[in-house]
N, C-alpha and C positions, 0 to 999 in steps of 0.2 A: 455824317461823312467826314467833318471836319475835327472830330475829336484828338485825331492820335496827331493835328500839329501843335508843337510845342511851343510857349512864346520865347521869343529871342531874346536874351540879357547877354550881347557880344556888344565890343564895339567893329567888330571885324562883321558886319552887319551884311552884306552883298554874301560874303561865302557862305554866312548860318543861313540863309535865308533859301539859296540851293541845295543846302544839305538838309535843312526840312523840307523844303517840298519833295526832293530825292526820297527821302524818309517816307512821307506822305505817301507817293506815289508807289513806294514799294508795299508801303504797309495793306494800299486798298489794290495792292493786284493790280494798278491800272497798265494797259499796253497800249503801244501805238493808235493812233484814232479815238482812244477814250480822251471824254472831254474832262478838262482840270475845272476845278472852282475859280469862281469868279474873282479877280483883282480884290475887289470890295470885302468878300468872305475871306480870300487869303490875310487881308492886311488884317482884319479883324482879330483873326486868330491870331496870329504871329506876334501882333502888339508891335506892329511896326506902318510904314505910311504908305500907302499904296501906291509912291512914287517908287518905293525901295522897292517894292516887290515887283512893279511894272521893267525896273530897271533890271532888275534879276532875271524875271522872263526875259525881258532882251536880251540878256547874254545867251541864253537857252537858244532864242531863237537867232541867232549869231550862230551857234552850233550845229543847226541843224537839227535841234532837239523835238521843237515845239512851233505851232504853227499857228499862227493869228487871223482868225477867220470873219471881218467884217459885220459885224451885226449876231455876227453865232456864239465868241468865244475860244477861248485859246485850247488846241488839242495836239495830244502827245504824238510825236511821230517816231520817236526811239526808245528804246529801252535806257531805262535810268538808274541809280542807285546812289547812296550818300558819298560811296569811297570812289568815284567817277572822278576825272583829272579834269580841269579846264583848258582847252589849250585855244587858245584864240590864233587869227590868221589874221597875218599881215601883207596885203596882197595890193600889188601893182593894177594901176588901173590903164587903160587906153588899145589903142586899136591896130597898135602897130605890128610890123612882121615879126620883129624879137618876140615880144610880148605876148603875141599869140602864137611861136612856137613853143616857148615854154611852160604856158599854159597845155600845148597838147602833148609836151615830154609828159606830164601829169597825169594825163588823160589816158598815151599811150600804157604806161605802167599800169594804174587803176584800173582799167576796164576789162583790161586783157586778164590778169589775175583773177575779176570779180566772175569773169566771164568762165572761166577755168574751174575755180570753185564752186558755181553755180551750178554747171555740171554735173558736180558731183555729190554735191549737200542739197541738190531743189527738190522738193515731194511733191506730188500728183499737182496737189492745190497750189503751190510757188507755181510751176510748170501752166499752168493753165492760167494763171493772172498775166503770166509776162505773156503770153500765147494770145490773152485779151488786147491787152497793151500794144501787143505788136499790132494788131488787125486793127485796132484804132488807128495806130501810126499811118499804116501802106493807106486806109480809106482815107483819112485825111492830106497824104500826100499824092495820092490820085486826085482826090478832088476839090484840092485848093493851091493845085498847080506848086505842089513839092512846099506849103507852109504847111510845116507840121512840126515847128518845135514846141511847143507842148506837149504832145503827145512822143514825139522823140526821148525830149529827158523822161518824161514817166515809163518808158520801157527799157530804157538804162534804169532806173530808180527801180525797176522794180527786179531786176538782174544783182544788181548791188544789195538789195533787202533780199533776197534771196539765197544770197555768196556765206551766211551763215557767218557773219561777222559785221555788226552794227558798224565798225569800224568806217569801211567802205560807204556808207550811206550817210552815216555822219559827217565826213569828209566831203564828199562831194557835196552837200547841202550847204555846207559853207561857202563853198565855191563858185555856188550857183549864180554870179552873174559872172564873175569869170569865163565860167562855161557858157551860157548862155552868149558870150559874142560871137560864138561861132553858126548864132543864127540871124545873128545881125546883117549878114552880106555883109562882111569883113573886106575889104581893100578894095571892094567897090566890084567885087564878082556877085552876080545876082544871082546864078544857078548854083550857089555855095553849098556842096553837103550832097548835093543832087547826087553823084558819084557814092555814095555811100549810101544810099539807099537799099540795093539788093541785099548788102553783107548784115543787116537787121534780120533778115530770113535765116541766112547761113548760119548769123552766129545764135538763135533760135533752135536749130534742127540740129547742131551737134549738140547746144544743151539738156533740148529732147533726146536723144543717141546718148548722151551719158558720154560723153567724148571732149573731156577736157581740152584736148591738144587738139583738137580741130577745134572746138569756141575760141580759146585764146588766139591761135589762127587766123581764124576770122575775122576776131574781132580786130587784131594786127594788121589784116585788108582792108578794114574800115576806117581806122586812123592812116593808114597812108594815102588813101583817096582824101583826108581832109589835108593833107600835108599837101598834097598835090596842087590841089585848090588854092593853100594860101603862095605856097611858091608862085603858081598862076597869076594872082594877083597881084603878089609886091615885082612880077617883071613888066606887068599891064601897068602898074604905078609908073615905073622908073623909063619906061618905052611913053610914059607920058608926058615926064619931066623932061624930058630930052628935045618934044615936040616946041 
C-alpha cells in the first residue's frame, strides 16, 4: 500500500513531506473517511522521522484536512492533491461582543452561500445524510434541553460537504473553535442559539425544494437570531456593569 511514497532528499522537508502523502493519497484513490497509514509506516517510507511527519499531519489537521482519532488512527476528511495551497489561519481568540460579531460576519457569508449551492449541487444521497443529521440535531435538542452542538455543527458540516466545493468545509474546519463559541453561552445567555433552532428545518426543505434563494434565506434568518442573542447579551453585560 505504501509503495508509490517516495523517500524525501529536500531540505524543505515539512512541504515534501505533504506533497507525498498528497501524492500518496491520490495515487491509492483514498477519500474522505479512508484511513491513512500509520505515523511509524509513513516515516519509514519517506526516510524521514516521525516527528516530521506527525508535524506535517498537524498542519493537515490545522486545515481541516485530516482527523485524529484516539486509539483508531488518522482519517482523511477532504479531498487532497500535491498542487493544494496551504493557507493557515490566524485567528483571534476570546469571548467578547466584537469578537464574536466577526466571527458571525463569517458565518453569515459562508453559510448562506454553502446553503444556496447546496440546493442546487446535493443528490438523493447528500440530501438524505443532511436530512439524517438534521433529526439527530432537533432529537437531541428536544431532549437535552436545546444542547446539541455537536450535532448542530455536523448538520452545517454536512450542508458545506455537500455545497460541491471542499472549499467551504475546509474552511470552516479550521475554524472550528471559533465557531464552536457560539455554543458556549456567549456573554453569559444560557438559552444561546435556542432562537435558531426552527430555521435548521427551513433551511433543509428549501434545500430539499431545490430553492437556492429560499436556503440562503433561511439560513440569513438563522444568523440573525444568533446576532440577536449576542446583542441580548452584551446589553445584559453592560445593564450589569452599571448595577
Amino acid at each position: 500500500m505504501t509503495d508509490f511514497l517516495p523517500p524525501i532528499q529536500t531540505t524543505a522537508r515539512d512541504d515534501a513531506v505533504l506533497k507525498a502523502l498528497a501524492g500518496f493519497v491520490r495515487q491509492e484513490a483514498l477519500g474522505p473517511g479512508e484511513k491513512l497509514p500509520t505515523e511509524r509506516i509513513l516515516a519509514e517510507r519517506l526516510k524521514v522521522s516521525r516527528n516530521t511527519v506527525r508535524e506535517a499531519l498537524t498542519r493537515w489537521e490545522g486545515l481541516g484536512l485530516v482527523e485524529r482519532r484516539q486509539g483508531s488512527g488518522t482519517y482523511l476528511k477532504a479531498a487532497v492533491s500535491p498542487d493544494m495551497l496551504h493557507m493557515p489561519l490566524t485567528l483571534a481568540g476570546g469571548n467578547d461582543f466584537a469578537g464574536l460579531m466577526s466571527t458571525l460576519e463569517i458565518r453569515r457569508a459562508l453559510e448562506a452561500e454553502a446553503a444556496a449551492l447546496c440546493a442546487i449541487r446535493a443528490g438523493k444521497v447528500e440530501l438524505a445524510e443532511i436530512e439524517r443529521k438534521l433529526d439527530l440535531m432537533e432529537e437531541a435538542f428536544q431532549t437535552r434541553a436545546g444542547m446539541s452542538s455537536d450535532e448542530d455543527w455536523e448538520f452545517h458540516q454536512a450542508i458545506f460537504r455537500a455545497s460541491g466545493n471542499p472549499l467551504f468545509e475546509q474552511i470552516i474546519a479550521a475554524m472550528y473553535e471559533m465557531f464552536h463559541r457560539f455554543w458556549e453561552h456567549p456573554l453569559g445567555v444560557r438559552d444561546f442559539g435556542h432562537a435558531s433552532f426552527p430555521y435548521h428545518r427551513t433551511i433543509f426543505n428549501c434545500i430539499a425544494a431545490r430553492d437556492p434563494d429560499g436556503a440562503r434565506r433561511e439560513a440569513l434568518k438563522l444568523i440573525a437570531t444568533v446576532e440577536d442573542d449576542l446583542k441580548r447579551g452584551a446589553a445584559n453585560l453592560k445593564l450589569s456593569d452599571r448595577r
